[in-house]
Every structure is written in structure tokens, then in C-alpha cells.
GUPA-108289 format. One line per 3 residues: their letters; for each residue z negated, x, y negated of N, C-alpha, C. Coordinates in Angstrom, 2 decimals, decimal comma. Atoms other than C-alpha are relative to their C-alpha. Last residue first. Layout:
% GUPA-108289
a> Z/X/Y/Z/X/Y/Z/X/Y  ... $
% end
This chain:
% GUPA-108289
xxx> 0,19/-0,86/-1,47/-70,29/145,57/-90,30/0,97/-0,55/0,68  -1,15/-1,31/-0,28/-69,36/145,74/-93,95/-0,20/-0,05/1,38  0,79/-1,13/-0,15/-71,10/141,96/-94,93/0,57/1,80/1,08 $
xxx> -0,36/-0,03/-1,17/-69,00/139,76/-97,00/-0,44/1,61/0,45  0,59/1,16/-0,99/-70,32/138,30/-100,31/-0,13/0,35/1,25  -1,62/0,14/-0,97/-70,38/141,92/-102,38/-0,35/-1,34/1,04 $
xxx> -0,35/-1,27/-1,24/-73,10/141,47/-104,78/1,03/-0,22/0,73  -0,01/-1,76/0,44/-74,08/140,36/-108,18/0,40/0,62/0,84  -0,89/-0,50/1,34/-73,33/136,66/-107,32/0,21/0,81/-0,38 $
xxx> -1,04/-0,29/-0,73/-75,36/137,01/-104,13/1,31/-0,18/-1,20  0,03/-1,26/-0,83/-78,10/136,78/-105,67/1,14/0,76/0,30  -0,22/-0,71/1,29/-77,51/133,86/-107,93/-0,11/1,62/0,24 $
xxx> -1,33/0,18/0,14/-76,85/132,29/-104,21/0,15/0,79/-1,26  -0,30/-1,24/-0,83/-80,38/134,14/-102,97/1,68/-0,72/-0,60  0,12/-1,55/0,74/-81,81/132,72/-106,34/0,78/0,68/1,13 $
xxx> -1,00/-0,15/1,45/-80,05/128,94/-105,91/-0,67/1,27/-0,06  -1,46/-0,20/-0,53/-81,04/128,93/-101,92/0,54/0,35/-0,96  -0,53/-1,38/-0,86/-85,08/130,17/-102,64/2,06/-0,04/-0,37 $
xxx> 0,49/-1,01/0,16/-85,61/127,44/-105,00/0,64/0,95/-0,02  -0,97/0,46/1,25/-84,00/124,04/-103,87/-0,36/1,62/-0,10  -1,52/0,94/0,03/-84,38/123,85/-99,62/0,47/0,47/-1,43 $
xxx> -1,22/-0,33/-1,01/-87,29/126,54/-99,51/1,41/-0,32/-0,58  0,47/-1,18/0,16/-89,68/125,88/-103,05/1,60/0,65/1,06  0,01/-0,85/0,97/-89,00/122,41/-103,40/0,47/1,27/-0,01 $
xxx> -1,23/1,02/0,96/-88,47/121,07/-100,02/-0,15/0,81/-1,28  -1,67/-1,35/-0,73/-90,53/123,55/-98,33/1,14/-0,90/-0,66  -0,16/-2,01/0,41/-93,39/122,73/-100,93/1,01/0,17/0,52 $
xxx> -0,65/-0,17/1,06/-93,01/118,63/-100,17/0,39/1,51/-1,04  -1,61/0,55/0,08/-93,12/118,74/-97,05/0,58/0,43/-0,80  -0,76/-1,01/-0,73/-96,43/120,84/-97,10/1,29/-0,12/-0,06 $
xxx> 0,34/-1,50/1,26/-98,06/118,18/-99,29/1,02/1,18/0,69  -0,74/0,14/1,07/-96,36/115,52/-97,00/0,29/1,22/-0,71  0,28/-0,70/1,48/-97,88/116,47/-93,93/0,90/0,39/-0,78 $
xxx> 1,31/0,62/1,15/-97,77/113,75/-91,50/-0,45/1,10/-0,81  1,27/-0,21/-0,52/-95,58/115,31/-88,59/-1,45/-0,40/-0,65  0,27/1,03/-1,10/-92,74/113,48/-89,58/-1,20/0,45/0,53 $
xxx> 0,31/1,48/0,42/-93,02/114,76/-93,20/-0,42/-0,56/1,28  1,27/-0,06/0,38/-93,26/118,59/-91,67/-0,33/-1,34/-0,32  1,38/0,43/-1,27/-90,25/117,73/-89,67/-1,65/0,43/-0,10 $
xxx> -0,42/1,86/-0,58/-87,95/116,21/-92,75/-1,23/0,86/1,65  0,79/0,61/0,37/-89,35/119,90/-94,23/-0,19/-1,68/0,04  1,35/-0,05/-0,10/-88,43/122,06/-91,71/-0,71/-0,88/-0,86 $
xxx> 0,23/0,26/-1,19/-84,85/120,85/-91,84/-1,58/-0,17/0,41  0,18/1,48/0,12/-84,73/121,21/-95,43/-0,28/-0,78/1,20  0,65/-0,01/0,55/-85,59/124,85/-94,76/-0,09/-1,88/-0,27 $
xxx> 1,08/0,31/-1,08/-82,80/124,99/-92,05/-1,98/-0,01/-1,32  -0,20/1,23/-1,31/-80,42/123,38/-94,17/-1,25/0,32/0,59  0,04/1,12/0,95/-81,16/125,93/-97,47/-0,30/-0,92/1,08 $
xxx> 1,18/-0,63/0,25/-81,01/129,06/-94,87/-0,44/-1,16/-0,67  0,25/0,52/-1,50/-77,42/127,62/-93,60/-1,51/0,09/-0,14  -0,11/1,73/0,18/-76,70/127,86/-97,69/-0,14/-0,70/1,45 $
xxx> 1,35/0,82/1,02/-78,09/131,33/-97,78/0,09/-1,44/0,39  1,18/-0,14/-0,35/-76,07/132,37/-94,29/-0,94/-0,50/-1,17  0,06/1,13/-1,00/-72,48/130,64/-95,73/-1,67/0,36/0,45 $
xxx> 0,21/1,25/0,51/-73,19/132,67/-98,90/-0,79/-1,25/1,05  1,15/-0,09/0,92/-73,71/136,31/-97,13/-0,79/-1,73/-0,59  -0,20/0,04/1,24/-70,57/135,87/-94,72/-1,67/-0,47/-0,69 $
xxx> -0,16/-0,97/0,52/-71,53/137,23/-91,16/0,67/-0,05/-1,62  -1,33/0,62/0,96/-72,88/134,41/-89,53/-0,11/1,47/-1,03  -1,37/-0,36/-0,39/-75,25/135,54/-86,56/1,49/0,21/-1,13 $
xxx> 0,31/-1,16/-0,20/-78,71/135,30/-88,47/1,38/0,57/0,87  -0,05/-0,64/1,55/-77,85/132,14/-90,18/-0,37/1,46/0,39  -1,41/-0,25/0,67/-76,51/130,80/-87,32/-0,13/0,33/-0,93 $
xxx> -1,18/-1,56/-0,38/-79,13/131,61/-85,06/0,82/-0,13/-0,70  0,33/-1,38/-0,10/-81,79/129,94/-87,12/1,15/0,61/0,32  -0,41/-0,50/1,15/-79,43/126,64/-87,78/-0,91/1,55/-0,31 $
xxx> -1,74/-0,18/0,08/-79,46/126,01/-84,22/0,10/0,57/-1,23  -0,61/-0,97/-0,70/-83,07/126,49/-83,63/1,51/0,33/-0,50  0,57/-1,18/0,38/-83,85/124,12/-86,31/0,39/0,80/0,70 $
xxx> -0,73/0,09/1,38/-81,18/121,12/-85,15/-0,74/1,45/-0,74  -0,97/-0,30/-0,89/-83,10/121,48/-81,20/1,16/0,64/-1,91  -0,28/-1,22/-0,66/-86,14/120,87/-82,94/0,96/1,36/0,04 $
xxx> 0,30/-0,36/1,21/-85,57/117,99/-85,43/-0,04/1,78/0,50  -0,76/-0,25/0,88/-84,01/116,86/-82,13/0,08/0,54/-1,07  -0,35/-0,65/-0,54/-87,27/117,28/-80,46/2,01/-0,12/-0,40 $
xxx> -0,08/-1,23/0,23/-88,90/116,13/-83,01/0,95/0,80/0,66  -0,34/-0,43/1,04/-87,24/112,50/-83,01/0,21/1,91/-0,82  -1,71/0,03/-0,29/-87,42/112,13/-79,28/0,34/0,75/-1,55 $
xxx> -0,52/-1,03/-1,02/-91,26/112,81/-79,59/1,65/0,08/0,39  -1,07/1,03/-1,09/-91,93/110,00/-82,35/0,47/1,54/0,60  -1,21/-0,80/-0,04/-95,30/111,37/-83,96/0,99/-0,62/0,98 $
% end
């Protein structure tokens, strides 16, 4: 494992948590939700598990972001609070 690398891979996860839990338009939070999922899965590769990589890639990054965006098609984007 390259220790500079995670800890950027880190620092880049944290960040895109709070901003998908701070950000108050619906879209921008799926598609920050997409990042930090792709995020997790460039630091599951570096950690040597592919198989795993390759689920949050799939499943997280492609998956999840196009049903919570087809989601969010039926609903109001911007949240009342």
C-alpha cells in the first residue's frame, strides 16, 4: 500500500461525505454519492481487492447514481428546508 496515496484517497472521501450530506439540491447530492462511491472503489483497488473494487464500481459509482437520478425524476429536485 502507498500511504501518501491513501491518505489522499482519504482526505477526497471525507470531503465528498459531507458534501453530500450538507448540499441541499437532491441531484448535485446523488451525483456527489456516485464520486464518493467511485472514490471507494480506486481505494479498494489500492488496497488489493479487486473483487470488491469492482462491485462498488458497478453496483455504487454506475447502479445506485442512475436509479437515485431516475429517482429523482419523479420528485421535486430541491429540498423544502
Amino acid at each position: 500500500m502507498i500511504w501518501p496515496l491513501d491518505f489522499i484517497l482519504l482526505i477526497i472521501i471525507l470531503i465528498l461525505s459531507v458534501a453530500a450530506i450538507t448540499v441541499r439540491d437532491l441531484l448535485s447530492a446523488a451525483i456527489i454519492l456516485g464520486g464518493f462511491s467511485f472514490m471507494m472503489a480506486l481505494l479498494w483497488t489500492e488496497m488489493g481487492a479487486v473483487d470488491v473494487a469492482i462491485t462498488e464500481a458497478s453496483v455504487g459509482a454506475g447502479v445506485s447514481t442512475v436509479f437515485f437520478v431516475a429517482a429523482l425524476h419523479h420528485t421535486n429536485r430541491r429540498s423544502k428546508d
